[in-house]
N, C-alpha and C positions, 0 to 999 in steps of 0.2 A: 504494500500500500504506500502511495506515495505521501514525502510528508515535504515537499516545496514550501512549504510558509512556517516551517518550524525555523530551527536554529542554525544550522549548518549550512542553506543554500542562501538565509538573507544577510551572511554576515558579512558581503560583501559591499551592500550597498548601502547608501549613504546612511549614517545614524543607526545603523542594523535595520532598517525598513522600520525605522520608528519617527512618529510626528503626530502632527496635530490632524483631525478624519474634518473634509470640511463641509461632511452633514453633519455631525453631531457639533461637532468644535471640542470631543475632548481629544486632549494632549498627553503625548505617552505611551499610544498606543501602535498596534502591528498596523499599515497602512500598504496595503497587500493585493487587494484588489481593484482590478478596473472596472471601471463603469464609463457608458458612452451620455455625455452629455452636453447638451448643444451641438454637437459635430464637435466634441472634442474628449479625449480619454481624461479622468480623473482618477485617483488612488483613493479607495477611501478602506473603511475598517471592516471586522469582519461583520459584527453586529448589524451596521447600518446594510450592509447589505445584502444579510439575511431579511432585514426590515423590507426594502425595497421590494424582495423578490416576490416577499407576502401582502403587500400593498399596504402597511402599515405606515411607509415615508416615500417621500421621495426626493427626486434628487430638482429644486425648486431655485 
């Protein structure tokens, strides 16, 4: 099972793939996943984007 958002594949990238998620705005967290918005890619967290998938938020 692959595990690409754990510890070893983000440690390369800026801050270990850690920052601020800019649906939620908190800070600190794994910043991991894309999402397409406006015609342009965003990084956000894992949370918000289970939100999204379930139509609880979106990306505004």
């Amino acid at each position: 099972m692959s595990k690409a958002h754990r510890g070893k594949g983000i440690r390369e990238l800026v801050s270990a793939g850690r920052g601020e998620c800019p649906v939620c705005k908190r800070s600190g967290v794994k910043i991991l996943y894309e999402m397409e918005s406006g015609g342009q890619k965003i990084q956000i967290c894992k949370t918000c984007k289970a939100a999204i998938k379930h139509g609880k938020k979106s990306l505004a």
